[in-house]
C-alpha positions, 0 to 999 in steps of 0.5 A: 214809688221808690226812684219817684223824683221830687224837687230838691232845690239847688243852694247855689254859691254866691262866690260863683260870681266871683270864680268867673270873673276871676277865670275870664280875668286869667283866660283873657292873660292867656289870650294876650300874654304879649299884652303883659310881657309874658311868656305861656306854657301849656302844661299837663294838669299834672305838671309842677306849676310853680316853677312857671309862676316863679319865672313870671310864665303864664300855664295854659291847661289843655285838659282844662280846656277839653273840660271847658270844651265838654261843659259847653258841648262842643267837644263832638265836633272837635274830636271830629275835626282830629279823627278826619285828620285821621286821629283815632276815635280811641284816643283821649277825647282831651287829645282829640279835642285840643288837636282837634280845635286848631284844625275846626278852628273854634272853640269856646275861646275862639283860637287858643293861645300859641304855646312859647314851649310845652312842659308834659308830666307823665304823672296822669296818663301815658298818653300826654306824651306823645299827644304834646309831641304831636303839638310840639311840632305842630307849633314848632316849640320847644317841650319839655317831659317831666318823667314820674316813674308809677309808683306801685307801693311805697316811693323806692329811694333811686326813684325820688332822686331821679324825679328830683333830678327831673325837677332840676333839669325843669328849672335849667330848661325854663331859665334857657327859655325864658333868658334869665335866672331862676329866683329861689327868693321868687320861688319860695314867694310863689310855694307858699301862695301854692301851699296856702291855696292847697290848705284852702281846697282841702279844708274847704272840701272836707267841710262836706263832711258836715251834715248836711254838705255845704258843698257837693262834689258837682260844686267842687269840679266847677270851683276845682279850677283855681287850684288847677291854673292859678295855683301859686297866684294871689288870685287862688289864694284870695278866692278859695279865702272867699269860698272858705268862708261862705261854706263855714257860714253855712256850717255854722247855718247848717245850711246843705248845698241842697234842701233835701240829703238823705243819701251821701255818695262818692264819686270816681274819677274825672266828671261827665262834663257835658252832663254835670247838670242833669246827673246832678239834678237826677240824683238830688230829685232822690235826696242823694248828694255827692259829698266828695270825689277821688278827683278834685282832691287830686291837687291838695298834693297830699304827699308834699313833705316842707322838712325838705327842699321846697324843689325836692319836696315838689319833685316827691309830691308831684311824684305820688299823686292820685293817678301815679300810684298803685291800685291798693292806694286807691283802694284805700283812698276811696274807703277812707273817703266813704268814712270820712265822709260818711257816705252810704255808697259810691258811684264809679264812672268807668271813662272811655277816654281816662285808661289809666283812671279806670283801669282795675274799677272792677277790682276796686269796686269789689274791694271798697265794698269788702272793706266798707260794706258799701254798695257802689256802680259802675257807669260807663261814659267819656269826660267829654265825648257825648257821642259815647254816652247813653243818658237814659241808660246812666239814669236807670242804673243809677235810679235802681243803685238808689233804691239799693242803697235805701234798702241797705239803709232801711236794714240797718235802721234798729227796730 
């Protein structure tokens, strides 16, 4: 029987052990800032990071957390906890999770860390703005709204000077918060820690290109983030080093991040978190491996341009990322990534909570198909909400695209 599962060992990544206790180290600064005389910001994950490190603040991600909060489960809960307090369930189970987890009082790191202000970057999603509003207030803080108008097609030149702009006035703000001058020698220490650790993902994400894939895109959405929290640190910097030489032992080994790979997948948009470790084992039993993903390379900040000023260049590359940009940028991102990476077809997960993610996937799914001859599907879920999520539903889908997928490869195969 075609979608019959077998086992498929998982290779599991010795650097791991080191990615945890170097997240327990920067969740436990997190907690206790006043224990080393730091200020924390919460930041969107789209947010210009940088600044923060240079002027010695700590960020803090709620969208970091929500996926923490799914991985772990407890994000039903939490949702629930904001929607008595008469928050809709449509809102971004990310937003419902993080107001939701004062109020239930829990969470996998107990209470969270009080914000000395909020930084909000419009780049990902519009709902960011009022959702740190919300927390603004709560918390009786100052917040801060980094304004990055979408870019439909090409960056126009008024737009980029209005976002440099923007990144001016970030800077005065935090020199207002923080009570002293902004450092462009400490600036210029933490970009180049930013931008050896953004090389480092890249590079490490494309080994997957190998056959087989070292890595598979369930492996970067654990290890993705680094890039996210530490970005601009030594820590980032020192890990992805570690983890960039364990996946070129096993290039060189050739040595796949499982035994079997006989299908290679992408995948779009943000992970079903709570249910990483099932679609991964249910689609490995059937030797496909997700080899790369639209998400995690989300902070290689691909558009940075270093022929300018490092404010002006961050200002453009935070600007143009993934989620900012028009639907034939993706449409052409996602068929680049079924080249590069040779993959077979892709899979599509059409996420409840993520509007402006999954906004047009009929529309792309079609096209990337057009221009790639792949096959892809779409599946509907919530990042974190399991309470909008049919599991054995899911799985069918995907056991039959397989067999598509087989079919498709057998008929190509010279006879």
């Amino acid at each position: 029987m075609e979608n019959q599962r077998v086992n498929n060992p998982y290779r599991p990544i010795n650097s791991t052990s080191a990615y945890r206790r170097l997240m327990l180290a920067y969740y436990f600064m997190v907690k206790h800032p006043n224990w080393f005389g730091k200020k924390v910001a919460w930041i969107t994950s789209g947010g210009p990071v940088e600044p923060l490190y240079a002027m010695g603040v700590l960020p803090f991600y709620p969208e970091n957390y929500g996926a923490m909060c799914g991985t772990f489960r407890m994000s039903p809960s939490l949702c629930e906890a904001a929607e008595h307090k008469g928050y809709s369930h449509d809102l971004c189970s990310y937003a419902l999770t993080d107001i939701g987890s004062p109020l239930a009082k829990k969470g996998p790191l107990g209470r969270l860390p009080k914000p000395d202000f909020l930084v909000c970057a419009n780049n990902i999603c519009g709902t960011v703005i009022k959702w740190y509003e919300i927390q603004a207030r709560s918390f009786n803080v100052p917040l801060f709204f980094f304004d990055t108008p979408f870019i439909h097609d090409e960056m126009e030149s008024h737009t980029l000077k209005y976002v440099q702009n923007q990144m001016g006035e970030y800077v005065s703000f935090l020199e207002k918060q923080v009570h002293h001058p902004f450092s462009d020698e400490r600036f210029q220490e933490v970009c180049s820690r930013s931008f050896e650790a953004i090389t480092l993902w890249k590079e490490i994400l494309e080994m997957a290109r190998h056959r087989p894939a070292p890595l598979a895109a369930f492996d970067a959405f654990i290890h993705m983030a680094p890039i996210v929290t530490l970005r601009g640190t030594r820590w980032a910097v020192g890990y992805y080093r570690k983890l960039k030489r364990e996946m070129e032992e096993r290039v060189k080994k050739g040595v796949g991040a499982f035994a079997r790979e006989e299908i290679r997948l992408i995948w779009d948009n943000i992970p079903i978190w709570f249910d990483i470790r099932n679609l991964s084992r249910m689609l490995s039993s059937q030797g496909a491996v997700l080899v790369a993903d639209t998400y995690t390379s989300a902070w290689t900040l691909n558009e940075l341009d270093l022929g300018q000023s490092l404010q002006n260049g961050l200002a453009e590359a935070y600007a143009t990322i993934h989620l900012n940009r028009g639907l034939e940028y993706k449409i052409q991102k996602m068929a680049n990534l079924i080249g590069t990476y040779g993959a077979d077809g892709f899979i599509m997960h059409s996420n409840r909570s993520c509007k402006p993610y999954s906004l047009g996937q009929l529309d792309l799914k079609r096209e990337v198909t057009k221009l790639t001859g792949k096959p892809g599907l779409i599946i509907e879920a919530d990042h974190t909400d399991s309470r909008s999520y049919a599991p054995k539903q899911v799985e069918k889908q995907i056991q039959i695209f397989l067999d598509i997928v087989r079919t498709k490869g057998r008929e190509k195969e010279p006879s």
